[in-house]
Backbone as XML, in Angstrom:
<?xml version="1.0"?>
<chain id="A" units="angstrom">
  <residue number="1" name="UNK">
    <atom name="N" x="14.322" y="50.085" z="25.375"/>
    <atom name="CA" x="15.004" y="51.340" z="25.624"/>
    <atom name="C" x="14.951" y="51.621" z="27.128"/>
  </residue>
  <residue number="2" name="UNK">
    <atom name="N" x="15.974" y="52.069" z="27.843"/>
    <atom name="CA" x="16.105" y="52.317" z="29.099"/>
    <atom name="C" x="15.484" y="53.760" z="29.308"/>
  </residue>
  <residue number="3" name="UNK">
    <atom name="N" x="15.372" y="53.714" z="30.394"/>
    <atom name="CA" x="14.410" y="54.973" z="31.138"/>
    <atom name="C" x="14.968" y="56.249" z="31.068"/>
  </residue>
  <residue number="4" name="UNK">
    <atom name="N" x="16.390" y="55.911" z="31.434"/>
    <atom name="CA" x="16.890" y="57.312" z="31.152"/>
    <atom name="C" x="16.726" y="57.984" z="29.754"/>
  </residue>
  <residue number="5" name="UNK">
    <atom name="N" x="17.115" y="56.695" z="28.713"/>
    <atom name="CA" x="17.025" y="57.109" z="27.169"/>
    <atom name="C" x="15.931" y="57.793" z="26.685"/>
  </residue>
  <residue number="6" name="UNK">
    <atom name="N" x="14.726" y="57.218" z="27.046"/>
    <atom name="CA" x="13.233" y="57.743" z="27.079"/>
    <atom name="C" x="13.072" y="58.828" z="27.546"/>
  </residue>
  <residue number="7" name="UNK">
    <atom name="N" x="13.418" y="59.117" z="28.827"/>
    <atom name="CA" x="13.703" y="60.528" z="29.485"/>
    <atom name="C" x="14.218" y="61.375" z="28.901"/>
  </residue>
  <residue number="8" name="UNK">
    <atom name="N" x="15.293" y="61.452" z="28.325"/>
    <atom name="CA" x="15.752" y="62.014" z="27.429"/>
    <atom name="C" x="15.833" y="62.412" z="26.237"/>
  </residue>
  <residue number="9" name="UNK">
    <atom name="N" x="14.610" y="61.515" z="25.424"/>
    <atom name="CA" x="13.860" y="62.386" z="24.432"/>
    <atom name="C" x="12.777" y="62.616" z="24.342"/>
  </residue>
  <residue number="10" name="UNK">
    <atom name="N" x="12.172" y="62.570" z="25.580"/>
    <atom name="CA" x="11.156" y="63.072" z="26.030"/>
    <atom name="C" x="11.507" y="65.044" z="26.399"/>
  </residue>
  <residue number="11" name="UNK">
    <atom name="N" x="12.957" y="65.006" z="27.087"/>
    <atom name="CA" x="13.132" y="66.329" z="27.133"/>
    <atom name="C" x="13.362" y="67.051" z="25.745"/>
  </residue>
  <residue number="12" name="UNK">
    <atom name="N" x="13.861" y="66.203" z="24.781"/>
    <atom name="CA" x="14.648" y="67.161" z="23.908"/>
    <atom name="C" x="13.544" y="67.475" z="22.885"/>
  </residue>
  <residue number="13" name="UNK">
    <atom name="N" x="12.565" y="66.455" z="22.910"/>
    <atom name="CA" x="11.187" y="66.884" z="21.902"/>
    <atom name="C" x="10.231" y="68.115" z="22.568"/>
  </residue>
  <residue number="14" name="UNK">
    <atom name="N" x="10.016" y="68.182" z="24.209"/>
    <atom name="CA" x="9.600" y="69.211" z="25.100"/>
    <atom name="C" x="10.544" y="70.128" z="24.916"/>
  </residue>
  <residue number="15" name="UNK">
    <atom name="N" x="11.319" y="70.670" z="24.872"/>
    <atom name="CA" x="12.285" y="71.410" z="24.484"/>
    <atom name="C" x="12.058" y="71.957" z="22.867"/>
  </residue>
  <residue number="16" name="UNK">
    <atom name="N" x="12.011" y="71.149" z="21.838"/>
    <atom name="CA" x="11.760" y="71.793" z="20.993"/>
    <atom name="C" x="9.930" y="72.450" z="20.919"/>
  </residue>
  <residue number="17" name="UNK">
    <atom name="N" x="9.321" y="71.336" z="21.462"/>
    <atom name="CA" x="7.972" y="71.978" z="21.095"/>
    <atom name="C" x="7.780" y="73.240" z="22.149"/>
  </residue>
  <residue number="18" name="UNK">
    <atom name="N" x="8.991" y="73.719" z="23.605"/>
    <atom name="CA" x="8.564" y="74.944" z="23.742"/>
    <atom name="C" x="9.033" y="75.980" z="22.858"/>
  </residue>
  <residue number="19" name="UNK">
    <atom name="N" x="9.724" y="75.451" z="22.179"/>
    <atom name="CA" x="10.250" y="76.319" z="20.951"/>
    <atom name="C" x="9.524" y="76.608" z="20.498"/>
  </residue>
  <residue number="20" name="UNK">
    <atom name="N" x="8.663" y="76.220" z="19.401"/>
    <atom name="CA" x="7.413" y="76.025" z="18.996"/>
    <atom name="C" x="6.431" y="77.128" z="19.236"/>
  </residue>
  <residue number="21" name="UNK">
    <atom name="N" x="6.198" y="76.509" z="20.237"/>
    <atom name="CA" x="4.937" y="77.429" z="21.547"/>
    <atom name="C" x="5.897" y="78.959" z="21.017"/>
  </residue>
  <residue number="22" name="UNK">
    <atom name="N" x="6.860" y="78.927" z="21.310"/>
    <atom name="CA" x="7.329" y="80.230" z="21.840"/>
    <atom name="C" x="7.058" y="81.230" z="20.432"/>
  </residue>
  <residue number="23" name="UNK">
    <atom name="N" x="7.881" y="80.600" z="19.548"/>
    <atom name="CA" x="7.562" y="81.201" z="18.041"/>
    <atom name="C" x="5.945" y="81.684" z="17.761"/>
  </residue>
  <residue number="24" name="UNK">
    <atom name="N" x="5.355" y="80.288" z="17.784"/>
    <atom name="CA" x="3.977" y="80.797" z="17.563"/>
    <atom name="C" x="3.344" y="82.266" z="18.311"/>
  </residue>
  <residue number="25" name="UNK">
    <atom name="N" x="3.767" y="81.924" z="19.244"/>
    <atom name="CA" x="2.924" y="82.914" z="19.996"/>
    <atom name="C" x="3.834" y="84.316" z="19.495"/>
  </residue>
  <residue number="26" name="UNK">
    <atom name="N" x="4.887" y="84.385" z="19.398"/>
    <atom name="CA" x="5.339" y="85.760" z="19.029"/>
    <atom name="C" x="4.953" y="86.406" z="17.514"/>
  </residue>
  <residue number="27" name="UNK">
    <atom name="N" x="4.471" y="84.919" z="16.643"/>
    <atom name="CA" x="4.081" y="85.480" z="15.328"/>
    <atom name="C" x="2.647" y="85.970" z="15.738"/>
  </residue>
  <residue number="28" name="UNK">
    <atom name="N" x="1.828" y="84.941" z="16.094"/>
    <atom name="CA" x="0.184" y="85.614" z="17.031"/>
    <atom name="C" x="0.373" y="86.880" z="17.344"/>
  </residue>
  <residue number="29" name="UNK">
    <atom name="N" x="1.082" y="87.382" z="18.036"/>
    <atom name="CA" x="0.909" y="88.527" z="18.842"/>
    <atom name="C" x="1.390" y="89.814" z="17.727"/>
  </residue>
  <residue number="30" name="UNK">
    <atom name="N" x="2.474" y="89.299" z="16.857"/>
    <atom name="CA" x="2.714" y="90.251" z="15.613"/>
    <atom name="C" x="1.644" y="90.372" z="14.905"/>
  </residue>
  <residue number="31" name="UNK">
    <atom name="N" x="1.568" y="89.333" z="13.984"/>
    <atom name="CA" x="0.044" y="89.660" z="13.284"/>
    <atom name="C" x="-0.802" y="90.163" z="14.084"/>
  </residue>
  <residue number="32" name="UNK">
    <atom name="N" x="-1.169" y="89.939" z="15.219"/>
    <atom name="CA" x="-2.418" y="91.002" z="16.123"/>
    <atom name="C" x="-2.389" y="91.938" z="16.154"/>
  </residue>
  <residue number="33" name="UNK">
    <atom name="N" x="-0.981" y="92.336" z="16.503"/>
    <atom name="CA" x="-0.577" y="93.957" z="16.410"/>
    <atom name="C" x="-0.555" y="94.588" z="14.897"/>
  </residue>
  <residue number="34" name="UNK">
    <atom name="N" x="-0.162" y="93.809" z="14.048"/>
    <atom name="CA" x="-0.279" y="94.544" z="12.343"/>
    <atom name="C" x="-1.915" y="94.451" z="12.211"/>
  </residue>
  <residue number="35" name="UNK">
    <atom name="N" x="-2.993" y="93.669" z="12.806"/>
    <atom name="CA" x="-3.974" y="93.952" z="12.045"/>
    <atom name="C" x="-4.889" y="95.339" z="12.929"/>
  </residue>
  <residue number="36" name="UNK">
    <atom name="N" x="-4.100" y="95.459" z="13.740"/>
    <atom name="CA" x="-4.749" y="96.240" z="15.147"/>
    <atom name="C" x="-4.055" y="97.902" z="14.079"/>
  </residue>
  <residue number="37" name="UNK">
    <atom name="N" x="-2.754" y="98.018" z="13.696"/>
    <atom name="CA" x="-2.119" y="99.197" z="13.373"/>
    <atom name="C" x="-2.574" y="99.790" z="11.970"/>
  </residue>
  <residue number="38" name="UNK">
    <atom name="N" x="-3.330" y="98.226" z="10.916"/>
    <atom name="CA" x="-3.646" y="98.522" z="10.097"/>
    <atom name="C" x="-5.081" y="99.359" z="9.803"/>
  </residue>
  <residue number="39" name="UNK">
    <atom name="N" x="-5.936" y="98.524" z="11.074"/>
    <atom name="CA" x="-7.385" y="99.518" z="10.995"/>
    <atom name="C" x="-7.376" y="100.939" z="11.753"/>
  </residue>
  <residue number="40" name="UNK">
    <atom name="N" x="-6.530" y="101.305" z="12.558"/>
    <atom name="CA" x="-6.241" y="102.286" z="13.279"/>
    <atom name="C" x="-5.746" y="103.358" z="12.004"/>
  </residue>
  <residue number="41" name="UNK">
    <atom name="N" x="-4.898" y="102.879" z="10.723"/>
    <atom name="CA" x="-3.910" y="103.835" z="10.401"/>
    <atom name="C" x="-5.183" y="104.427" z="9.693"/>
  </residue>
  <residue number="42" name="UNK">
    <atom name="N" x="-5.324" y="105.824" z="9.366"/>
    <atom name="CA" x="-6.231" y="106.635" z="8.554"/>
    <atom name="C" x="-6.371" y="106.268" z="7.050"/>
  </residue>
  <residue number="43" name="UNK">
    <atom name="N" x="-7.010" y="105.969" z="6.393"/>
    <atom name="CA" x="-7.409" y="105.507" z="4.839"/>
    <atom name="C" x="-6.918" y="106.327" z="3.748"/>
  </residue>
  <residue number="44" name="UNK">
    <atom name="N" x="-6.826" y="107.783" z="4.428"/>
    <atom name="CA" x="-6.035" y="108.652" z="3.480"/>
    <atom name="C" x="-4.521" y="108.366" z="3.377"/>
  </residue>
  <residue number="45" name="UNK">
    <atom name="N" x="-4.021" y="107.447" z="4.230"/>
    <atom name="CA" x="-2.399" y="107.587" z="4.182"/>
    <atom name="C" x="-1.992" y="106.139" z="3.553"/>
  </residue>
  <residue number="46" name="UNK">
    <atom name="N" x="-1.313" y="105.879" z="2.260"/>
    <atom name="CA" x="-1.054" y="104.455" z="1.988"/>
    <atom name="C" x="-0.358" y="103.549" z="2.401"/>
  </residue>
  <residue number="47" name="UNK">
    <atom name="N" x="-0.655" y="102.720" z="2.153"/>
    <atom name="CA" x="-0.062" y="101.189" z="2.888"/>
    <atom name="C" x="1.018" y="100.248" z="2.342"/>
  </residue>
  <residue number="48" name="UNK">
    <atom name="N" x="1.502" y="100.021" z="2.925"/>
    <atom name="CA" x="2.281" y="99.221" z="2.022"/>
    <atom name="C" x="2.505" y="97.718" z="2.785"/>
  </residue>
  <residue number="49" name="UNK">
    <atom name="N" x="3.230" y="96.590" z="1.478"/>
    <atom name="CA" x="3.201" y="95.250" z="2.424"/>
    <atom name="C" x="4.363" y="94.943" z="1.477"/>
  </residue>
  <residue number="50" name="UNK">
    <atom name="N" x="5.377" y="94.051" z="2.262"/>
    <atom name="CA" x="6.199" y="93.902" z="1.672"/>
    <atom name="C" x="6.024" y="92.578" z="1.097"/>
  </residue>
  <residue number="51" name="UNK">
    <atom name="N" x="6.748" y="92.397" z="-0.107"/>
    <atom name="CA" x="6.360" y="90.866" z="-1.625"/>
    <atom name="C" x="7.535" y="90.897" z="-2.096"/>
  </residue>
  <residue number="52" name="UNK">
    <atom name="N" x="8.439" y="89.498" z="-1.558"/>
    <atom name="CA" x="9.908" y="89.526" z="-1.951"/>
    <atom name="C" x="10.346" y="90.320" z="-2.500"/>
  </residue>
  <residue number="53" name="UNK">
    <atom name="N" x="10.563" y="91.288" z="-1.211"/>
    <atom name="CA" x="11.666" y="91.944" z="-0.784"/>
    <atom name="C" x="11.514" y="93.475" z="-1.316"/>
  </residue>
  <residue number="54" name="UNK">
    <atom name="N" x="10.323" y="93.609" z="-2.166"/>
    <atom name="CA" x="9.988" y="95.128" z="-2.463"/>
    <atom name="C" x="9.011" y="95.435" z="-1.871"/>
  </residue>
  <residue number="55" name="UNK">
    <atom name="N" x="8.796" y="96.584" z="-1.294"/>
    <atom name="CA" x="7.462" y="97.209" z="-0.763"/>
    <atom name="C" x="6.439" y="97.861" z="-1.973"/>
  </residue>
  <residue number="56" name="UNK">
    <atom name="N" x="5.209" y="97.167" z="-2.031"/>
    <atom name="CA" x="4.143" y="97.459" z="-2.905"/>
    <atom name="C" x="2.764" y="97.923" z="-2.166"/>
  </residue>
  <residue number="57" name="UNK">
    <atom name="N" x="2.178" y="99.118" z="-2.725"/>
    <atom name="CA" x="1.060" y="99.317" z="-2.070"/>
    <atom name="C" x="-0.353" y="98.819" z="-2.307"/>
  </residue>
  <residue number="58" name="UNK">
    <atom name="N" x="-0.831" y="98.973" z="-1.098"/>
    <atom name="CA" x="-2.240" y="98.025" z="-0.915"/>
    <atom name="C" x="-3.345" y="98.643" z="-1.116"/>
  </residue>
  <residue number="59" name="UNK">
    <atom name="N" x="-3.870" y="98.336" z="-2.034"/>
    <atom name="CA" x="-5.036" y="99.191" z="-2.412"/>
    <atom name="C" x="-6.176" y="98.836" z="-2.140"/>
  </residue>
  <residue number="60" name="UNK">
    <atom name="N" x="-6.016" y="97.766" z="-1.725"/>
    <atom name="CA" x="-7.623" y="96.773" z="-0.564"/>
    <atom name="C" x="-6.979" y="96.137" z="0.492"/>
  </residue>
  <residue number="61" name="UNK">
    <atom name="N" x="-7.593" y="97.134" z="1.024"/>
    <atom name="CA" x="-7.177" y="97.166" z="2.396"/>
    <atom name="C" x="-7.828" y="95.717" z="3.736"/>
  </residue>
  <residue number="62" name="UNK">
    <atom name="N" x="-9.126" y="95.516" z="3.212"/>
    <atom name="CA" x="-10.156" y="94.989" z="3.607"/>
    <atom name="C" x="-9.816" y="93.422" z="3.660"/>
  </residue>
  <residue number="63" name="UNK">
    <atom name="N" x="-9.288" y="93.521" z="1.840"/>
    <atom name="CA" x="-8.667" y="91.727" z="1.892"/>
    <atom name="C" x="-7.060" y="91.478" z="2.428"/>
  </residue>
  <residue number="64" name="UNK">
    <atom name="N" x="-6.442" y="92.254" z="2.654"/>
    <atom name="CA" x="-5.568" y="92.097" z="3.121"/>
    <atom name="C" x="-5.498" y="92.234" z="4.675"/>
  </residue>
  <residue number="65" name="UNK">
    <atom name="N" x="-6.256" y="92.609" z="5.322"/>
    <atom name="CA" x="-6.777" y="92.262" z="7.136"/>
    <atom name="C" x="-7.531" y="91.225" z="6.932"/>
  </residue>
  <residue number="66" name="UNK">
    <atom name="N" x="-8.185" y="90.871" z="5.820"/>
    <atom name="CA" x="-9.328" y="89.283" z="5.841"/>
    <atom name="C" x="-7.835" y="88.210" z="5.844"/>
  </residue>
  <residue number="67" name="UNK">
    <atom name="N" x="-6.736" y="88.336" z="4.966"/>
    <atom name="CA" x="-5.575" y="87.009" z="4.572"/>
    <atom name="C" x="-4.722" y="87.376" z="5.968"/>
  </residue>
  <residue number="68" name="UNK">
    <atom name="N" x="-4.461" y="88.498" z="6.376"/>
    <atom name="CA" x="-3.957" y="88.912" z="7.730"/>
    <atom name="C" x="-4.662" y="87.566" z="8.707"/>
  </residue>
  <residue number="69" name="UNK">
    <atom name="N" x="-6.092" y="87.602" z="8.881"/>
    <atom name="CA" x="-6.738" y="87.401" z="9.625"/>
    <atom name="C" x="-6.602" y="85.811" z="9.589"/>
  </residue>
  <residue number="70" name="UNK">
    <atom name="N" x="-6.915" y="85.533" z="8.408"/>
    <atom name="CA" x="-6.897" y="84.068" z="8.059"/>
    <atom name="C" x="-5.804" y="83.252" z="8.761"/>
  </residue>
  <residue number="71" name="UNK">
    <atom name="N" x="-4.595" y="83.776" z="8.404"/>
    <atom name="CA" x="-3.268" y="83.648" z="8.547"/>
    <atom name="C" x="-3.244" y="83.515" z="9.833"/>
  </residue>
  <residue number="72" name="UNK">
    <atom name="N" x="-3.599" y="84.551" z="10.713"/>
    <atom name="CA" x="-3.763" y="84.205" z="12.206"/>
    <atom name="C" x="-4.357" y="83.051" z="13.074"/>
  </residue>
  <residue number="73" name="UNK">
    <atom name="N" x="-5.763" y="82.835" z="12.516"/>
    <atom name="CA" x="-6.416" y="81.756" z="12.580"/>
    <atom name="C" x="-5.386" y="80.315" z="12.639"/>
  </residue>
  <residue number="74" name="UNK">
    <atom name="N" x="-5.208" y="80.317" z="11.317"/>
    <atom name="CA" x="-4.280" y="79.134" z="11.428"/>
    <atom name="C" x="-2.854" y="79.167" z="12.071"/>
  </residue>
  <residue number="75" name="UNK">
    <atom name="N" x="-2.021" y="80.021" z="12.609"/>
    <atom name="CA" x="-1.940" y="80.156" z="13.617"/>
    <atom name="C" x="-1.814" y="79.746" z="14.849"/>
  </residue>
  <residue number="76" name="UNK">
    <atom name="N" x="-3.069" y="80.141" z="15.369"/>
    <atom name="CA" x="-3.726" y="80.107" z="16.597"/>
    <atom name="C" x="-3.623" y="78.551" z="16.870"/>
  </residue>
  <residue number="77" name="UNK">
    <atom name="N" x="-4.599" y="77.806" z="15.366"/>
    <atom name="CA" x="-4.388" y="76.551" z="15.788"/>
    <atom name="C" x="-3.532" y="75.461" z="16.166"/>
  </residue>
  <residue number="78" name="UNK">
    <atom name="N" x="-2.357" y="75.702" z="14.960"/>
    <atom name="CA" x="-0.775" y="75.036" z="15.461"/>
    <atom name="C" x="-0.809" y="75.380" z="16.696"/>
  </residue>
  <residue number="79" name="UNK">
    <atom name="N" x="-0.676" y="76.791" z="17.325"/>
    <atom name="CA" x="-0.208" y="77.103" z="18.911"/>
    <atom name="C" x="-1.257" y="76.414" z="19.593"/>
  </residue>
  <residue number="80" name="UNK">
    <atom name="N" x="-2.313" y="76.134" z="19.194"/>
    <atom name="CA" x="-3.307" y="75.228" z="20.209"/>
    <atom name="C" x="-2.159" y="73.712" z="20.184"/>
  </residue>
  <residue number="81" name="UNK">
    <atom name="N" x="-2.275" y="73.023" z="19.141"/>
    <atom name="CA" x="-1.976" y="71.782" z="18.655"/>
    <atom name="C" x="-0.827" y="71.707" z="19.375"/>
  </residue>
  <residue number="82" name="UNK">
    <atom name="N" x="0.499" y="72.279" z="19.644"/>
    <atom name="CA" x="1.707" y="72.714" z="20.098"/>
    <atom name="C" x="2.278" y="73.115" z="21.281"/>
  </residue>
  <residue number="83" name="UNK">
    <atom name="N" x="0.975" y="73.742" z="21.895"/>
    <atom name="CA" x="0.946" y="73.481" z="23.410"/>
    <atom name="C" x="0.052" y="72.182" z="23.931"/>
  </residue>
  <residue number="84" name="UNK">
    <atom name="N" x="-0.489" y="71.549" z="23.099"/>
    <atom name="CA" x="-0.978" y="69.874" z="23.987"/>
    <atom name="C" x="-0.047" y="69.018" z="23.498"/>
  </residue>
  <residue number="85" name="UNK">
    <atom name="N" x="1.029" y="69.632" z="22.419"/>
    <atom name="CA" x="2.164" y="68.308" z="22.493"/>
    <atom name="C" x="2.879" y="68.647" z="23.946"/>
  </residue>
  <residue number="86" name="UNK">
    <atom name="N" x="2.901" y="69.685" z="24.240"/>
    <atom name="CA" x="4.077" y="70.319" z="24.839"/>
    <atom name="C" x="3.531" y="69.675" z="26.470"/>
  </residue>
  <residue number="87" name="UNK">
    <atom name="N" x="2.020" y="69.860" z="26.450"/>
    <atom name="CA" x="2.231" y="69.205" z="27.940"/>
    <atom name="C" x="2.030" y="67.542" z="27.914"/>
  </residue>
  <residue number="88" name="UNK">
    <atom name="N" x="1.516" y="67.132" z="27.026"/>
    <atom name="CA" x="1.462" y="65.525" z="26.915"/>
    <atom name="C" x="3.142" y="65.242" z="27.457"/>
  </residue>
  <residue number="89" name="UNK">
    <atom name="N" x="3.778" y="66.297" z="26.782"/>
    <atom name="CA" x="5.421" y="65.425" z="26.552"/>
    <atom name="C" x="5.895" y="65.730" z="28.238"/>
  </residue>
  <residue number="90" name="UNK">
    <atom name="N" x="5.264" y="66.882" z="28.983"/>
    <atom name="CA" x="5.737" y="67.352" z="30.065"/>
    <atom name="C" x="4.909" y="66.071" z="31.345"/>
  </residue>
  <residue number="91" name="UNK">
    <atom name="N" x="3.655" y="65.600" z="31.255"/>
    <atom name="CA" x="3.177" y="64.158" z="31.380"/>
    <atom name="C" x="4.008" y="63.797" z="31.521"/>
  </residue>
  <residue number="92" name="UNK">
    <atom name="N" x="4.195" y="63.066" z="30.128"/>
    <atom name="CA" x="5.543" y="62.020" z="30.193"/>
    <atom name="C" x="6.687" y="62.119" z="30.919"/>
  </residue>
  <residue number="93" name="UNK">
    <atom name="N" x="7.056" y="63.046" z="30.626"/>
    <atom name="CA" x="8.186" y="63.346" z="31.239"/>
    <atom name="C" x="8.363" y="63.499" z="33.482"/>
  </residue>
  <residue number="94" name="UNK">
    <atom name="N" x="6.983" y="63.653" z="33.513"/>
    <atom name="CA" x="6.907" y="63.525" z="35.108"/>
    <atom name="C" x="6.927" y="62.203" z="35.375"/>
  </residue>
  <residue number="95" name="UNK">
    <atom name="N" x="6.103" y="61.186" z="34.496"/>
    <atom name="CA" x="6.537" y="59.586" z="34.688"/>
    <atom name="C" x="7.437" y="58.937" z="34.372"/>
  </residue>
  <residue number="96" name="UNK">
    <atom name="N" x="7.825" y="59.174" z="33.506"/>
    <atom name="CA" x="9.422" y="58.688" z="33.750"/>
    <atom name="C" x="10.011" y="59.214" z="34.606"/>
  </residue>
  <residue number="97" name="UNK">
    <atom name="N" x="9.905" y="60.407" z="34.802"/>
    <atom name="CA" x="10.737" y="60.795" z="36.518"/>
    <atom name="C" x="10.941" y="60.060" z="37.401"/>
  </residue>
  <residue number="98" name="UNK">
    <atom name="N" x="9.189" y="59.961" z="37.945"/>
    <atom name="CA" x="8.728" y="58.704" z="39.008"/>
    <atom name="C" x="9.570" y="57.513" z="38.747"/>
  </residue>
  <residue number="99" name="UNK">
    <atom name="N" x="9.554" y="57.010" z="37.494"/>
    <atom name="CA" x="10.163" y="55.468" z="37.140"/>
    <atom name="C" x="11.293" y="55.487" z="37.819"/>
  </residue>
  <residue number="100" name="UNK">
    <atom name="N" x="11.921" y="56.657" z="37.244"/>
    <atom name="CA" x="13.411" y="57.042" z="37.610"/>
    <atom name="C" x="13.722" y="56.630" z="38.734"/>
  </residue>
  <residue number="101" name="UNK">
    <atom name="N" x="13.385" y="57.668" z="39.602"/>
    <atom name="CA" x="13.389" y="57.805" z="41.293"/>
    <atom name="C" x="13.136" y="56.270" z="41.699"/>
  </residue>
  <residue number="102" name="UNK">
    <atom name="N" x="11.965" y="55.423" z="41.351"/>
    <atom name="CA" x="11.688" y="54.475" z="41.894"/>
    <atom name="C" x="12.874" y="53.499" z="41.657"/>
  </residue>
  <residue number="103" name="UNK">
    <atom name="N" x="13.530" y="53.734" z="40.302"/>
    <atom name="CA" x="14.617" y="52.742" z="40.228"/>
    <atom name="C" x="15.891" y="52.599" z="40.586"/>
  </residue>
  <residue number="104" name="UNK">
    <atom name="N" x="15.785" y="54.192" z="41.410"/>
    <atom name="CA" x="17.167" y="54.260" z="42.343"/>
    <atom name="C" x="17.577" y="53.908" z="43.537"/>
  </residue>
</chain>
């Protein structure tokens, strides 16, 4: 495979995995904020979570910031896993550059 070819899906896989990155982190930062709004909201006022597509209320509150929480966790880790594809591929992608340049 030629250099350019390589180069070039080297961008388009970096490209999707900042996709990736990007998603993750906006679901991270949602769930952070729902588990942040959920212990804040007062215990007297009910909760609700939505379960295809109807809103049902939560009457344990406790396990549902624990599966909140969980949920985050894993998470976190894809966005770990997802940003070391993302710079391995950005690596790569500086050496084949070099190749590039050198072969012009």
């Amino acid at each position: 495979m030629e250099t350019m070819e390589q180069l070039q899906i080297v961008v388009n896989n970096m490209q999707a995995a900042r996709s990736q990155v990007a998603s993750l982190k906006s679901q991270v930062n949602e769930l952070e904020m729902t588990i942040i709004a959920i212990t804040e909201q007062p215990s007297e006022l009910a909760l609700h979570k939505q379960l295809s597509g109807v809103l049902i209320e939560v009457a344990d509150r406790e396990t549902l910031v624990g599966e909140l929480k969980t949920t985050l966790e894993n998470l976190k880790e894809h966005l770990v896993k997802f940003s070391e594809r993302e710079k391995q591929l950005v690596d790569t992608y500086q050496e084949l550059k070099k190749v590039l340049e050198g072969e012009l």
